[in-house]
DOPARO-396346 format. One record per residue (C-alpha): x negated, y negated, z. Coordinates in steps of 0.25 Angstrom, whole numbers, plus 2048, in hexadecimal, padded with zeros to 3 digits. Layout:
N
XYZ ...
//
This chain:
871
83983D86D 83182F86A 82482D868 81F825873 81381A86C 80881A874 80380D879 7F9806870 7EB805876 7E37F887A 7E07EE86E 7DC7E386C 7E17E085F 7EA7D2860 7F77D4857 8007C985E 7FC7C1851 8057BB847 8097C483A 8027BD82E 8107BA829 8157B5835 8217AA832 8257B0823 8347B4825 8387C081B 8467C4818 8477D4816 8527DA80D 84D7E880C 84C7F880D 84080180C 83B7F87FE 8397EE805 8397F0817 82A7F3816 8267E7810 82E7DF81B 8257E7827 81A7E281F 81E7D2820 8247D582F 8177DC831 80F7CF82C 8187C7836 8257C182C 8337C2832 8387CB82C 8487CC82A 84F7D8825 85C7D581F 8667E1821 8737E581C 87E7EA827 87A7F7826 86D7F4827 8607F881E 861804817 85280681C 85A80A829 85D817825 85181C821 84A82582C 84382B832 84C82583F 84982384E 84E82F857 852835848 85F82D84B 86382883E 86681B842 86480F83B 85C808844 853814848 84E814838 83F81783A 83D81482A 84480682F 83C80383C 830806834 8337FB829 83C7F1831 8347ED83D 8327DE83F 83D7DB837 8497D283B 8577D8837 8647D0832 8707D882D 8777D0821 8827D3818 87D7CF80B 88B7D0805 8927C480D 88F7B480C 8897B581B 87E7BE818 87B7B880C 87A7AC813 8727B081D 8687B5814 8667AA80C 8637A3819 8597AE81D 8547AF80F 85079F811 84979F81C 8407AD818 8327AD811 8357B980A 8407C1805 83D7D0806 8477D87FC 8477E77F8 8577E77F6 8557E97E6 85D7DD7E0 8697DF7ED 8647D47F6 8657CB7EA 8727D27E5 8797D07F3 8737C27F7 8777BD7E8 86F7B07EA 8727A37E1 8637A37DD 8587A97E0 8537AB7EE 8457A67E9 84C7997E2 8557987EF 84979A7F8 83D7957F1 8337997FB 8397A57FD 8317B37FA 8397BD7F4 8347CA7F4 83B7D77EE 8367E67EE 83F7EE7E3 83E7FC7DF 8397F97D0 8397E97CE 8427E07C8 8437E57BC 83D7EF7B2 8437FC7AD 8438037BA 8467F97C3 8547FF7C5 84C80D7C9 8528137D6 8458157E1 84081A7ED 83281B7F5 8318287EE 8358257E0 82B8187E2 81F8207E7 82382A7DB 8248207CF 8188177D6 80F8227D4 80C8257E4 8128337E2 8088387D7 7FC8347DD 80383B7E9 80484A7EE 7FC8567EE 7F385E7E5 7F78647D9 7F78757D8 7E987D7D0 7F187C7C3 7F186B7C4 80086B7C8 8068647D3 80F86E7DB 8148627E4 81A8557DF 8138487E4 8178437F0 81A8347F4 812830800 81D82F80A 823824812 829817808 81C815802 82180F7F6 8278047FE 81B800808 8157FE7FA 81C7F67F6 8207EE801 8107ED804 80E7E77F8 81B7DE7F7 8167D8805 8097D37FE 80F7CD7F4 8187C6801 80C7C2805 8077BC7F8 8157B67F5 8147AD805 8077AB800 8097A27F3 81579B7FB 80B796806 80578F7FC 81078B7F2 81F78C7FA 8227947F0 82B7A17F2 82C7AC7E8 8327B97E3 8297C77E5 82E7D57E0 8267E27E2 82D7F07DB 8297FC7E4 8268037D7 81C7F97D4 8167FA7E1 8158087E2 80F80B7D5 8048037D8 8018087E5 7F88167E0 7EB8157DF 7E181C7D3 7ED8217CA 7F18147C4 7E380F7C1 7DD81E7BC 7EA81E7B2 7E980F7AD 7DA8107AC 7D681F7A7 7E48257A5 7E082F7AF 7EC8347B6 7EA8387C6 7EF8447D0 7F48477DD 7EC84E7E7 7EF8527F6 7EC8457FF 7E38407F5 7E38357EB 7E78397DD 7DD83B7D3 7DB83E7C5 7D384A7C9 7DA8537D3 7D085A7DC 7D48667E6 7CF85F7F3 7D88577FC 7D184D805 7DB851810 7D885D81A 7DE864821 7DD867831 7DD876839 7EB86F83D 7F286C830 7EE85B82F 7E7855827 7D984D826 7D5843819 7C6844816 7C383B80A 7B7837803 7AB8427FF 7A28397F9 7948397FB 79582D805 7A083780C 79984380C 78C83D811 79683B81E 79E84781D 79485181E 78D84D82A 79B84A830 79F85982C 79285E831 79285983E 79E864841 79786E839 7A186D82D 79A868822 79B87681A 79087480F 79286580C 78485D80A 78284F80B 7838477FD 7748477F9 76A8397FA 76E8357ED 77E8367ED 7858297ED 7898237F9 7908187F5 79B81E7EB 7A981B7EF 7B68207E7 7C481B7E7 7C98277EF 7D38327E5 7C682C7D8 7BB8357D8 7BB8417D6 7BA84E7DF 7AD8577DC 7AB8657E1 7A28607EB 7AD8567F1 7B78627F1 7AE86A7F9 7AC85E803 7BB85F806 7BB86C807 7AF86B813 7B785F81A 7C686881A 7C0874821 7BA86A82A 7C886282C 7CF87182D 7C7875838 7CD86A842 7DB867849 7E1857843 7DE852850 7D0856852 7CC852844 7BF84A844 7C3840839 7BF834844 7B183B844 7B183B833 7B582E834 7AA82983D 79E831834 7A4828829 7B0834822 7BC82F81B 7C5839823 7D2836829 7DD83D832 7E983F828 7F2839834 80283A835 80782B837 80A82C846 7FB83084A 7F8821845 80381D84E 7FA82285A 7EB81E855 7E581585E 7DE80D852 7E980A84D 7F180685A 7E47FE85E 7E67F584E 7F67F4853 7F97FD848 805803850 80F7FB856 81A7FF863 8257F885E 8317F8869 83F7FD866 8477F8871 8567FC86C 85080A86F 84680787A 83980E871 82E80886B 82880D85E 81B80F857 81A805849 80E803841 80D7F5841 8017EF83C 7F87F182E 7EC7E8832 7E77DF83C 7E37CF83B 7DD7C5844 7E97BA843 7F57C283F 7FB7D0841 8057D983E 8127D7845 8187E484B 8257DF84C 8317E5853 83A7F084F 8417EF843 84E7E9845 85D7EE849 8677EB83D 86A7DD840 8607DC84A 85F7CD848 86B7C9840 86D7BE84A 85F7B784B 85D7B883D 86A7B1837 8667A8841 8587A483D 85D7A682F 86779B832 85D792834 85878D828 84A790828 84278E81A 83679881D 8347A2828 82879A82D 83278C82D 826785827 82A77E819 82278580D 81877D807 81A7767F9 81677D7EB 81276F7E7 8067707F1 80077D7EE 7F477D7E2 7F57817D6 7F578F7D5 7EB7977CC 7F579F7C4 7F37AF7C1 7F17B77B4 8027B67B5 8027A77B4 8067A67C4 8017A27D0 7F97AC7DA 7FE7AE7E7 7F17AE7EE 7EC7A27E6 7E079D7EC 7DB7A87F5 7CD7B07F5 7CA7BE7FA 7BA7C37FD 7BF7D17FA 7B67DC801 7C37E67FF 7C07F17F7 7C87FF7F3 7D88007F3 7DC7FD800 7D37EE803 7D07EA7F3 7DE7ED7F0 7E57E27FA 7DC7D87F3 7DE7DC7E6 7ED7D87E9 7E97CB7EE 7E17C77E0 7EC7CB7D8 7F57C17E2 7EB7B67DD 7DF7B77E9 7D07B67E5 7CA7C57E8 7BC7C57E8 7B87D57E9 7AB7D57EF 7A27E27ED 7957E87EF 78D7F27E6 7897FC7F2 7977FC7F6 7A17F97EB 7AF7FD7EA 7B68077E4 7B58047D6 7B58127CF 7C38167CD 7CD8187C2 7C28117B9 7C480A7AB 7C481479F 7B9815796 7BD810788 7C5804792 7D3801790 7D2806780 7D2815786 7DA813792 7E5810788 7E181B780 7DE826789 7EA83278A 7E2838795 7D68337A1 7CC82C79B 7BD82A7A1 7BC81C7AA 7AE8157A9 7A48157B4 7A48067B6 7A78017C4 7AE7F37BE 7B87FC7B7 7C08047C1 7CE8037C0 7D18067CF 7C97FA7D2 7CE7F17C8 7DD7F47CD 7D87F17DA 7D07E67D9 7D67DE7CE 7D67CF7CF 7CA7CE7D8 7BC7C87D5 7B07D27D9 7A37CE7DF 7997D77E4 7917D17F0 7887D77F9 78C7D2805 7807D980E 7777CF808 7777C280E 77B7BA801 7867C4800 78A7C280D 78A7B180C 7917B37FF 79C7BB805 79E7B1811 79E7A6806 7AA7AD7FE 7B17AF80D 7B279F80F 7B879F800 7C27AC804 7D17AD80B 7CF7BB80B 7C37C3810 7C97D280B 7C17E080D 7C17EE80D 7B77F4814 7B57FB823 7B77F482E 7AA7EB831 7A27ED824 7A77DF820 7A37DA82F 7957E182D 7917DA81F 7947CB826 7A27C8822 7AB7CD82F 7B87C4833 7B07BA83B 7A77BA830 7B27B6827 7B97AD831 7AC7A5835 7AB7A3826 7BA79F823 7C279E830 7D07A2828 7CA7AE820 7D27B981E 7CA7C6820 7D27D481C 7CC7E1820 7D27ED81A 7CC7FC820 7D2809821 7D5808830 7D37FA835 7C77F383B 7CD7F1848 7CF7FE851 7C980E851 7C8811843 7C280383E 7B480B837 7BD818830 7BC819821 7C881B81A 7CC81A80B 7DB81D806 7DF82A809 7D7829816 7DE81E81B 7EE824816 7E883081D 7E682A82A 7F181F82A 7FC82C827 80182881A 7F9835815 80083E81F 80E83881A 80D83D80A 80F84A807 817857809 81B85E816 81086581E 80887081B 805867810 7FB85D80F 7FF84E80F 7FE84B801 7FB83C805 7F98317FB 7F28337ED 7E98257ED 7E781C7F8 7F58167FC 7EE810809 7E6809801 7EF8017F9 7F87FF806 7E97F980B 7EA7F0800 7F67EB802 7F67E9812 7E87E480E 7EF7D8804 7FA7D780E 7F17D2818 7E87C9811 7F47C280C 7FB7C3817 7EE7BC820 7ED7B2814 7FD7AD817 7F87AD826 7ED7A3824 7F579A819 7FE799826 7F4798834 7E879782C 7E27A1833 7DA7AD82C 7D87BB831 7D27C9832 7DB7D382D 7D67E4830 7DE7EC827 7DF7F9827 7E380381B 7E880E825 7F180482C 7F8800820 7FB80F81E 7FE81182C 80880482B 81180C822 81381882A 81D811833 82981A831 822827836 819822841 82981D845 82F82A844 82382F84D 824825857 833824859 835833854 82883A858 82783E848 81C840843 81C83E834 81B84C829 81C84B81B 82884C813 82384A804 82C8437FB 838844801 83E83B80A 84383D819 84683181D 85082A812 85583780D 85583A800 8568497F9 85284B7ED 8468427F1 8388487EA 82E8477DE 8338537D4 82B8597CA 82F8557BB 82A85B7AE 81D85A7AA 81085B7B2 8118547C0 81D84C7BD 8258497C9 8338417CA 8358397DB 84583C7DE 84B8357E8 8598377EC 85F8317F7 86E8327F8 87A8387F0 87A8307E3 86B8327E2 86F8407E3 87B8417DA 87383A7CE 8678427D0 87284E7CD 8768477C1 86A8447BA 8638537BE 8718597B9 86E8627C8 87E85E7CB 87E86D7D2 8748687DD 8818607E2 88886A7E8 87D8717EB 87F8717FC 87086D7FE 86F8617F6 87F85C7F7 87B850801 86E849804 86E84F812 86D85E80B 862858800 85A854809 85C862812 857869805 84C8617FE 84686E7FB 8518747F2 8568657ED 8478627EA 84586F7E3 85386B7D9 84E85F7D6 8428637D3 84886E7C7 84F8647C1 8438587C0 8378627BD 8418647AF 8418547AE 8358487A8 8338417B4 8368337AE 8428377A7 84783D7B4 8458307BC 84A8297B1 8588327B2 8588327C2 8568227C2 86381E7B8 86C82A7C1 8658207CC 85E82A7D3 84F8267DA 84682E7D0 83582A7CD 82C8317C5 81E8347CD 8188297C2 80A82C7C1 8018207BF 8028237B0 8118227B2 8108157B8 80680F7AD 80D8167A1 81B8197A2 8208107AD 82A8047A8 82D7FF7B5 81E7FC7B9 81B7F67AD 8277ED7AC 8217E87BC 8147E67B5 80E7EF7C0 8007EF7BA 7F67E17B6 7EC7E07AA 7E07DA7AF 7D37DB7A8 7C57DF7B0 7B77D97AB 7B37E87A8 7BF7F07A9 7C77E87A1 7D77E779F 7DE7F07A8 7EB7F17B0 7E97F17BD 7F57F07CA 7FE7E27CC 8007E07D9 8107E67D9 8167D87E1 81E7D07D6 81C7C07DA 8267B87D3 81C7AB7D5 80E7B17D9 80E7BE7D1 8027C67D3 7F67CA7C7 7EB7D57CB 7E17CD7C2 7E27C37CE 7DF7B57CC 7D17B97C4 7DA7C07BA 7D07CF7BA 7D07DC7BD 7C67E07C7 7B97DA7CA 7AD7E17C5 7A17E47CE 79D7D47D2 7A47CF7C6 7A77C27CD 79B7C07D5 7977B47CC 7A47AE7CE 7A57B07DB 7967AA7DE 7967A07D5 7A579A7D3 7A979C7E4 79B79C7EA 7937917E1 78779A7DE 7807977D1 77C7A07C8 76D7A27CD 7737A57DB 77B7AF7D5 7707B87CD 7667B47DC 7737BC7E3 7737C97D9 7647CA7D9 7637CA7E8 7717D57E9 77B7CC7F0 7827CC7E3 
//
């Protein structure tokens, strides 16, 4: 039986708009690397056209399938990743489909490539595509990169999410003893790849970009291992700044300091609610909520004097007694109620972080999220059904996110394509590119290049993870970021702070050292806010206010992070904005969206992952908790939807010279990655349950995290057919499990992952985990170690050899290293000091600058403005 989708209610929000990249033409030679990325740019509005071999993408055979028929085009996994596209079957071994090609690949914007050196190896072009095409954008996504010693490693989504770090900021707590009875688990579902493919699309962006201006095409390369390991959140920082090392806890962040609370509950029916945050702000809130149902046990409100305004990155302060005590209170309350009847909505409304932890498909049917066209009914017609997709990540005034139709039948559009390819065209849009002789000199980076987002400005209201980190990619492209903050209402700036003694004990240090106290020297911050200018303005005062409106008529970019309306409330909503500069750009990044039910809810990370499902899909099998994600993986997929829309509106008004409102939303981003399983409930009526690191759907046995020697040391395995297996005999000497009738053939492995997970697991807790990997990979066997972040910092010679991390010096914190953004332009490349050359801003740091170079106040003006608190 189906699921039948239910008609979407009433709205009145417009999506018959044009995608942002509407008239970009993208050639796609990819599997599971790469296909998300292409969503993305089918997504935006690119034709997009896959290029398949006769017997089709291998992505095909991944499940879970339509009907459980497993049938090629019935792939879920390929539905989920495919739709939009165009296909064309080509064999790449004969002069025609070489031909054809060529054609093809001469009337594209860009060239998406995950084939690893085959494409190139089949095509055997006479030069180079970008020397044959020199407007052409070539973009690769590879295992490792180019080069460097482990670019030849064998991979997977688990070995990725492994050697990236994910899996040890991710699983459940350790035993009384300080042991972890259960490996980490990788959060479930390709994640390594939406990473990447996130992150490869921005650099897309920023590569159309610098052609707008200049004609000119280039090459760009993003490694998935790269990607990944810079997608955790207070690991890397902590290590590089205090050498403090972090820990795994149930559904919470990692943390140097365990403590024995979850933030997740549990309901009289066995689900599960996120409660986050026991502050003194929170508590104020929570115990009148818990009050009014005579549940608030012995709590107190904070006393008069407690402070109100205290905000911590989520997973960096740590847990008292009393906090502990307050969890306790809010589980019996949670227990006492069934998962439907839970009064989150009401916690919400009194101003509570709490969040349903949801199963994908309960998205599926929200009416707040069908009223922000979230979902889409797309039409299958070869089998008369229509299906449930998510469709959309934000919502904009003049463009939207193109649903699409179902992802092509092999060959679908052989025909049409060779056709149009036959044609001639010289870009998708037929318009001839403008000449590099006409754009301006560029102002060239720390790396002696250009920038790709030469010349633009952002006002950047964004602040934490999700907002400040999509702007912090956009400086480190080349924009002018200037972070405005407030006193009463700062940003998070007390995280992973700089050691005491500075860089000279840091280097020293065998173990954590003290961080200082100083607000201008957190490491969290600095990594996060790197490139930008800081000016603290008090936009409540009327000189505030008219300096604000006098930076928006300077500004592309009008970015921020806060709930919905607060910006409106101070002055500066979108007519605001528009009346001031008619083709502003105005990007709004909140948990759930403006528009719809939930505009006014409070989320941070693990609320958002809890409700947009992602939290419910990590973790073991049920009765077990979901272990969810270690830091805030919503946040940094915010970031990048939130770079990949400011971009992507910026290349919109290059072209129409129209500006526009963009509400994005941090649970949408998560909820745009669940595609495979809401599929399998609508076409199956499956709803999702965890699995823990193994792998159903492309099948794989051994495939797991295995203890090693040594405290908490852990090895990912994958093994996915007979040679795997055979070499993984070999190196483990275990040649007996061969004829051992359980593990003889996949189909038995995978029928026994108990037994063959215990076998494995004898033979690799006797083994050092990197000179296990090290053994697996020459027998050519997917093998990672769980790196921690002082794995990735200390021992890693692929990520060094990338260059994955950028010196930049801060006014107070000095030199540090902090993240590069992981896309490798071959003409634009990227620089996290931004086109100041910094670290990040201290507190007002550049309100001088700012007034007196951009706005032509003198120097009496200035003080006039600090004395009367503007400034």
């Amino acid at each position: 039986m189906s699921h039948v989708p239910e008609s979407n209610p009433a709205q009145s929000v417009d999506t018959n708009k044009p995608g942002m990249l509407a008239g970009v033409r993208v050639i796609e030679v990819a599997d599971e690397l790469g296909e998300y990325c292409g969503l993305l740019l089918s997504g935006l509005g690119a034709e997009v056209i896959k290029v398949e071999s006769p017997s089709g993408s291998p992505t095909r055979k991944i499940g879970p399938f339509a009907d459980d028929e497993c049938d090629p085009e019935k792939s879920l996994f390929f539905w989920a990743y495919n739709r939009g596209k165009r296909s064309i079957v080509l064999e790449m071994d004969t002069d025609e489909g070489r031909r054809v090609f060529m054609q093809l690949v001469g009337s594209a914007d860009v060239l998406l490539d995950s084939t690893c050196g085959r494409l190139m190896s089949e095509l055997k072009p006479e030069q180079p595509l970008n020397e044959l095409f020199p407007s052409l954008i070539s973009a690769r996504i590879t295992p490792f990169g180019d080069s460097g010693p482990w670019k030849d490693f064998k991979s997977s989504d688990l070995i990725h999410l492994a050697l990236g770090g994910v899996m040890m900021n991710c699983g459940y707590d350790m035993d009384a003893d300080g042991n972890y009875e259960l490996p980490p688990i990788a959060p479930q579902v390709w994640h390594a790849y939406h990473i990447t493919a996130e992150q490869t699309a921005v650099g897309i962006l920023a590569a159309l970009m610098h052609r707008q201006k200049t004609g000119e095409g280039q090459d760009l390369s993003c490694a998935v291992h790269e990607a990944v390991s810079k997608n955790t959140e207070l690991d890397l920082m902590s290590w590089v700044m205090r050498h403090a090392e972090l820990y795994r806890q149930t559904s919470r962040h990692a943390v140097e300091s365990p403590n024995p609370m979850p933030n997740i509950s549990a309901t009289r029916d066995g689900r599960w609610n996120m409660a986050w945050g026991v502050s003194a702000r929170d508590k104020a809130k929570l115990v009148p909520f818990l009050d009014r149902y005579g549940m608030a046990s012995d709590l107190k409100a904070p006393p008069e004097n407690a402070d109100m305004l205290a905000r911590n990155t989520p997973g960096s302060a740590a847990m008292d007694e009393e906090s502990v005590h307050t969890l306790n209170v809010i589980q019996e309350f949670i227990a006492s109620y069934d998962y439907k009847d839970l009064p989150w909505h009401e916690a919400q409304d009194a101003g509570l972080l709490w969040a349903p932890v949801r199963k994908p498909h309960e998205n599926a049917q929200d009416e707040h999220w069908l009223l922000r066209h979230s979902f889409s009914d797309i039409e299958h017609p070869e089998l008369g059904r229509s299906f449930r997709y998510p469709t959309s990540k934000w919502l904009s005034t003049a463009t939207a996110w193109q649903v699409g139709q179902r992802a092509p039948l092999l060959g679908e559009h052989t025909q049409e394509v060779k056709a149009l390819a036959g044609r001639g065209q010289t870009t998708a849009a037929g318009k001839a590119l403008p000449a590099a002789a006409a754009a301006p000199s560029p102002k060239l980076s720390a790396r002696g290049r250009p920038f790709p987002l030469q010349g633009i400005r952002i006002l950047d209201f964004s602040w934490f993870l999700a907002s400040a980190g999509g702007t912090r990619f956009l400086a480190a492209l080349g924009a002018e970021s200037i972070k405005v903050e407030w006193k009463e209402n700062p940003d998070t700036r007390l995280a992973a702070m700089a050691p005491v003694g500075g860089r000279a004990a840091r280097q020293a240090a065998t173990g954590p050292i003290p961080g200082v106290a100083d607000p201008d020297m957190g490491g969290q911050f600095n990594n996060k806010n790197a490139g930008k200018r800081g000016m603290s303005l008090n936009i409540r005062h009327p000189k505030g206010l008219a300096i604000a409106k006098a930076l928006v008529s300077q500004s592309d970019i009008v970015a921020e992070g806060f709930s919905p309306g607060v910006l409106q409330r101070l002055g500066l909503g979108y007519d605001v904005l528009k009346s001031i500069k008619p083709d502003i750009i105005y990007v709004q990044q909140s948990g759930m969206g403006s528009i719809g039910k939930y505009g006014r809810f409070r989320t941070v990370g693990p609320v958002a992952a809890s409700f947009a499902g992602t939290t419910e899909m990590s973790g073991l099998p049920d009765p077990l908790p979901p272990a969810g994600w270690g830091y805030s993986y919503l946040d940094w997929v915010g970031a990048y939807g939130f770079a990949l829309a400011a971009m992507g509106a910026l290349y919109h008004r290059e072209r129409t010279g129209e500006g526009q409102w963009i509400d994005s939303s941090q649970c949408e981003a998560g909820i745009f990655q669940t595609a495979t399983a809401i599929l399998d409930w609508s076409a199956n009526d499956r709803i999702w349950t965890r699995y823990g690191n193994r792998s159903p759907h492309k099948p794989a046995a051994p495939h797991g995290a295995y203890r090693c020697a040594g405290k908490d040391r852990w090895i990912a395995i994958a093994c996915f057919d007979e040679e795997d297996w055979a070499a993984l005999l070999r190196v483990s000497g275990m040649a007996e499990l061969n004829f051992d009738p359980r593990f003889n053939t996949l189909a038995a492995r995978l029928e026994n992952q108990d037994a063959l997970d215990a076998a494995i697991g004898s033979w690799t807790e006797r083994q050092e985990a990197f000179h296990c990997m090290h053994q697996l990979q020459a027998a050519g066997v997917a093998a990672g170690v769980c790196q921690t972040a002082a794995d990735r910092c200390d021992r890693d010679p692929q990520l060094a050899h990338l260059e994955w991390l950028t010196e930049v010096s801060g006014s107070k914190i000095g030199r540090w290293p902090v993240i590069e953004f992981p896309v490798k332009l071959s003409k634009t490349p990227a620089y996290s000091g931004g086109p100041i050359d910094r670290g990040a801003p201290c507190y007002g740091e550049d309100n001088e600058h700012v007034l007196s170079v951009m706005l032509g106040y003198s120097a009496a003006e200035i003080a006039d403005l600090q004395e009367q608190g503007v400034i």
